[in-house]
C-alpha positions in Angstrom: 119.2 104.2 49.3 120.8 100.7 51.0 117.9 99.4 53.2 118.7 100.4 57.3 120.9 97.8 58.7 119.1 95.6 61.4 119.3 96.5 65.4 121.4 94.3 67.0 120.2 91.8 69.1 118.9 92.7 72.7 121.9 91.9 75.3 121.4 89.1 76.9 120.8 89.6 80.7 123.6 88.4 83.4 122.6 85.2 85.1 123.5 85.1 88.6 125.4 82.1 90.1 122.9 81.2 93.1 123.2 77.8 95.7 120.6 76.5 97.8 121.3 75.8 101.2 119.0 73.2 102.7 117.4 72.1 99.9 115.7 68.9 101.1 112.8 70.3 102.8 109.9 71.3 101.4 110.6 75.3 100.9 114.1 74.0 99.6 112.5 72.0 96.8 110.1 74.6 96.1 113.5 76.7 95.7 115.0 74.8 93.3 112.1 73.7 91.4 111.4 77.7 90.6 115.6 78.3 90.7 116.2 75.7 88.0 114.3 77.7 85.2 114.5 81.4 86.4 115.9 83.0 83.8 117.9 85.4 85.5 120.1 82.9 87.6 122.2 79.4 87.3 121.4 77.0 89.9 124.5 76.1 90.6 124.6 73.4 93.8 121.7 72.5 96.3 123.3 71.1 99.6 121.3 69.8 102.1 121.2 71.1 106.1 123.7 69.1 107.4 127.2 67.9 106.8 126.5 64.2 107.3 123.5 63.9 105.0 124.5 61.6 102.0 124.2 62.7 98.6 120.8 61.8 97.0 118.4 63.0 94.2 114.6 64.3 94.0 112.8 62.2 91.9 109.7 65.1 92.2 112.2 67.4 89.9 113.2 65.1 87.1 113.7 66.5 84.2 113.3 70.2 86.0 116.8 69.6 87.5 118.6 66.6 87.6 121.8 68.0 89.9 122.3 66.0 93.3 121.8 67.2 96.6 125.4 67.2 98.1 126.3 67.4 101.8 126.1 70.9 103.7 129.3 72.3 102.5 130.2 76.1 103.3 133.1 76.3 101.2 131.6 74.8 98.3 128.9 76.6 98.3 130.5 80.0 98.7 132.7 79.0 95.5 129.6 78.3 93.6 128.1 81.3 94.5 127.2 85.0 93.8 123.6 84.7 96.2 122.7 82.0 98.6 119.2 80.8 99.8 119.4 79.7 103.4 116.4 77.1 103.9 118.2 76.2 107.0 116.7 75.6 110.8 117.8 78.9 113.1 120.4 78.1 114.5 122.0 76.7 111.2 121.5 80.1 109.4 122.7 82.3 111.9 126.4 80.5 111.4 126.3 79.9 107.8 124.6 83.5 107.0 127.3 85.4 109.0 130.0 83.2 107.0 128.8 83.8 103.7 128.4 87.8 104.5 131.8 87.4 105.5 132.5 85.7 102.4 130.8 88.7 100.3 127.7 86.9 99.2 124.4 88.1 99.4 122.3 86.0 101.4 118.5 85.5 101.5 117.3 83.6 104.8 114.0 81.7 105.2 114.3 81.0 108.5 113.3 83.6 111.5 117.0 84.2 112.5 117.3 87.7 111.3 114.0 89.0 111.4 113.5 90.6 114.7 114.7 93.9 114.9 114.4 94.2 118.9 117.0 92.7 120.6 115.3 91.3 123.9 112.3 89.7 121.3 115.1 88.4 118.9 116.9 87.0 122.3 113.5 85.5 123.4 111.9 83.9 120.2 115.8 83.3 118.3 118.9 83.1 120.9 120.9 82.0 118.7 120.9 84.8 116.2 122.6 87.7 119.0 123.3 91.0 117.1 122.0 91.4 113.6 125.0 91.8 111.2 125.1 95.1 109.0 122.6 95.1 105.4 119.7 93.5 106.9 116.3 93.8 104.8 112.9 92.1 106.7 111.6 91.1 103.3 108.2 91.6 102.5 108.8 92.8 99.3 105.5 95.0 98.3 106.8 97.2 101.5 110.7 96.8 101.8 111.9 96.9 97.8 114.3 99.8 98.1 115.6 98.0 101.6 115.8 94.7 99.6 117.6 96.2 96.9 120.9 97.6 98.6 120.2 94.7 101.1 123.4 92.3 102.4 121.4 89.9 103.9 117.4 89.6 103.2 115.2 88.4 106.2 112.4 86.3 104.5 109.4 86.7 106.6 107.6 84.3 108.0 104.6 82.5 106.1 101.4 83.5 108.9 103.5 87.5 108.9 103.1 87.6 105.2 99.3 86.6 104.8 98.3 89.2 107.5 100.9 92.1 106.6 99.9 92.5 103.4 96.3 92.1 104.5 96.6 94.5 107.5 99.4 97.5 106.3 97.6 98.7 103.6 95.0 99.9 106.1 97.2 101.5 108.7 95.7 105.0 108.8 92.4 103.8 108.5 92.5 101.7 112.0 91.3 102.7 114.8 93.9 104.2 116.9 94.5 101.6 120.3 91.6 99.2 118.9 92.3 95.3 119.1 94.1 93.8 115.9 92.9 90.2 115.9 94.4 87.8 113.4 93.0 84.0 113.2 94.8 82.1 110.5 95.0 78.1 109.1 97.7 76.5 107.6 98.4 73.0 105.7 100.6 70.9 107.3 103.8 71.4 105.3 103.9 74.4 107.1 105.3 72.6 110.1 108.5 71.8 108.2 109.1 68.3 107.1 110.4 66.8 110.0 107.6 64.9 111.4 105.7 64.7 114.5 102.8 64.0 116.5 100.7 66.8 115.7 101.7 66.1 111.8 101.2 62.3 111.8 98.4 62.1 109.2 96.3 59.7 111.5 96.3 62.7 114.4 95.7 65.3 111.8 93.5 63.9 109.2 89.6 65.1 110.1 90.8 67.5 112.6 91.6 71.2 112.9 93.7 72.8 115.9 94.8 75.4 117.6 98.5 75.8 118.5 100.8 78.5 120.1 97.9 80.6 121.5 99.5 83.6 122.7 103.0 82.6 122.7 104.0 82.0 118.4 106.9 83.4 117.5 105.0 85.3 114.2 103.4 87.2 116.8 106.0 89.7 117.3 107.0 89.8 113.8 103.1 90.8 112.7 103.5 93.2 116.0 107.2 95.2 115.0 105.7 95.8 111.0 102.3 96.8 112.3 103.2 99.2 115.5 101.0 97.3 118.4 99.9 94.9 119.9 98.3 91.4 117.9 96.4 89.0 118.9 97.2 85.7 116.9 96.0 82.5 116.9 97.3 80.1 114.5 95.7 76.9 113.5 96.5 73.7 111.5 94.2 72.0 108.9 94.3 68.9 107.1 95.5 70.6 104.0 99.0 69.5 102.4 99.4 73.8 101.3 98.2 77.0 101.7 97.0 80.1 104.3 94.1 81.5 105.2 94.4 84.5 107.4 91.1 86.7 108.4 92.0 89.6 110.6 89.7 91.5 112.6 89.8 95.2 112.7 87.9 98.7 113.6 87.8 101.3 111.6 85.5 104.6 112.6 81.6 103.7 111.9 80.7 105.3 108.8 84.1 105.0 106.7 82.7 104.0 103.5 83.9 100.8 101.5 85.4 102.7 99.4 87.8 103.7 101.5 88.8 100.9 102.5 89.1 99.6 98.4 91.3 102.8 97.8 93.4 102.1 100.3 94.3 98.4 99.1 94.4 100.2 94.7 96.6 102.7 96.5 99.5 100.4 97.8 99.1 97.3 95.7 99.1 99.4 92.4 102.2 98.4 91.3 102.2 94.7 93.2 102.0 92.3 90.5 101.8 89.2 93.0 98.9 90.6 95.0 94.8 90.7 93.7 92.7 92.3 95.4 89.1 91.2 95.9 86.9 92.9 97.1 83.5 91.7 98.6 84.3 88.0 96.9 86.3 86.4 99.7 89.1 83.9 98.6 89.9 80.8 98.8 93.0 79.0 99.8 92.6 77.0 96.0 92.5 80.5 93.9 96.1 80.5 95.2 97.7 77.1 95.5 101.1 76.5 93.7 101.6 80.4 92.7 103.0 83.2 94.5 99.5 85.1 94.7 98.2 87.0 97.7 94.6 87.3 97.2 92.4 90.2 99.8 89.4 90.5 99.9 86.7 91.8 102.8 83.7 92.3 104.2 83.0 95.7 106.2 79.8 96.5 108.6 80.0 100.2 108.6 77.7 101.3 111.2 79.6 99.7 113.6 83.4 99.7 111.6 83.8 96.3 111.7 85.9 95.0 108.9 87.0 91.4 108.7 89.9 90.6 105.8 91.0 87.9 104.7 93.8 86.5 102.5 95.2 83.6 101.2 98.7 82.5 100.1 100.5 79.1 99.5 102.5 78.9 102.7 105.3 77.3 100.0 105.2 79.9 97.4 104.6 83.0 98.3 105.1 82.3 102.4 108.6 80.8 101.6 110.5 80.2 98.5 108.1 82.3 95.8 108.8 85.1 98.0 112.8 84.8 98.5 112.9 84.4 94.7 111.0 87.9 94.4 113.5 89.3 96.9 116.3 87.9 94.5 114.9 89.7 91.4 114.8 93.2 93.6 118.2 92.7 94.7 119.5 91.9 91.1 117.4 94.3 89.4 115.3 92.0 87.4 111.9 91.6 86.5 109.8 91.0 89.9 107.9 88.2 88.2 111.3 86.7 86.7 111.1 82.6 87.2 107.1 83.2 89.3 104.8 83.5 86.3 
């Protein structure tokens, strides 16, 4: 009997074309350094924010990707492109976004432009951005993948929503109804963008830790529409180049065991390969640096139901680029690790 003839080779999976709008700042480069090796897409052309910017390299990437960084082009990049990553200031990706939906590309946006749902907080926190255009996912992923997947346009949320969302919406039916939702979260620096200031000059932040935006930061309201109330959130920057620490502070009824609370974090982080979970040994902003890891863990007085969570994320990774590539591989049907692990 002639031996079985050999399967044929596995089909080789289709690489999407994708550009890189803005890829200059630091989530941009964190874009393409990820983009250049994901083995589900070609990096086809990183452009930089503006049409005057000259053409230049990024030295940090040698070797990773050796392409130039060519002027903001619209029409190039909508010839280059099946999906576009906008790492573009507001008022940037509201025009370019609309063009390349216009265009029939699929768009993923890091910026806040399109991630208010409410029109009178979108018209207070992002003027620009006016009515959201049809197909728009808000993109944290673990929550939104059958959103993401038939999404137009994906809303990347923002860095500080996406620590304490995936800390806090797990627990949802666990809170205590009308109770105060307090979130108090630190963030490196490069979390301010790479334009520089004042309040980023290494001389004014080095050996000092502030507090910014107290009741008026424009995460506020995103943490608020994905949670259902009101938030209290004050955000705070550290001497740290990456990386999020969020610790949110919540009731539950006195009594609820810890165990509660533990199978309410296995429950919806079951199938979340880029979230570990904790427990009683808190994390730390290093466990995470440099990956696209959400680590929860928590500490709960049960007499009283106080429970204080905390997670960590790199504000880069998984609060920016790690998390618009995971969008990418729900809304191409790949593997949600594709081009992360």
């Amino acid at each position: 009997m002639p031996p079985a003839a050999p399967a044929p080779p596995a089909a080789r999976p289709l690489r999407l074309r994708v550009a890189i709008a803005g890829a200059t700042g630091f989530a941009g480069q964190e874009l393409v350094r990820r983009l250049a090796r994901h083995p589900g897409a070609t990096l086809t052309m990183a452009t930089a924010s503006q049409a005057t910017s000259g053409p230049r390299r990024l030295p940090a990437l040698a070797r990773l990707w050796d392409g130039e960084v060519r002027p903001f082009d619209a029409a190039a990049l909508t010839a280059a492109a099946d999906v576009v990553f906008l790492a573009l200031p507001e008022t940037a990706s509201v025009e370019a976004g609309r063009a390349f939906l216009d265009a029939g590309l699929r768009v993923i946006d890091l910026s806040g432009a399109f991630r208010l749902r409410d029109e009178a907080r979108r018209a207070r926190w992002y003027p620009a951005t006016g009515a959201l255009p049809a197909g728009v996912a808000y993109g944290l992923t673990e929550f939104e993948r059958p959103a993401i997947a038939a999404a137009r346009l994906v809303a990347n949320p923002g860095c500080y929503p996406t620590a304490a969302l995936l800390a806090l919406l797990p627990l949802a039916a666990l809170l205590v109804p009308g109770a105060d939702i307090i979130v108090d979260a630190k963030s490196g620096i490069s979390g301010a963008g790479k334009t520089p200031s004042e309040r980023t000059h290494f001389s004014e932040n080095h050996g000092s830790v502030s507090a910014y935006g107290v009741l008026h930061h424009r995460h506020a309201p995103e943490m608020e529409q994905a949670i259902g109330g009101a938030v209290t959130f004050t955000p705070h920057l550290v001497p740290l180049d990456r990386g999020i620490l969020s610790t949110a502070y919540v009731r539950v009824p006195p009594g609820t065991p810890d165990a509660a609370v533990a199978a309410c974090f296995a429950s919806a982080y079951a199938d979340a390969p880029f979230v570990r979970v904790t427990g009683a040994e808190l994390p730390e902003i290093k466990h995470v640096a440099g990956t696209n890891f959400c680590d929860i863990g928590w500490v709960l007085d049960a007499p009283t139901g106080r429970l204080v969570v905390v997670s960590v994320i790199d504000n880069l990774v998984k609060g920016a680029a790690g998390s618009a590539i995971q969008n990418f591989n729900v809304m191409a049907g790949l593997d949600e690790t594709a081009g992360l692990l």
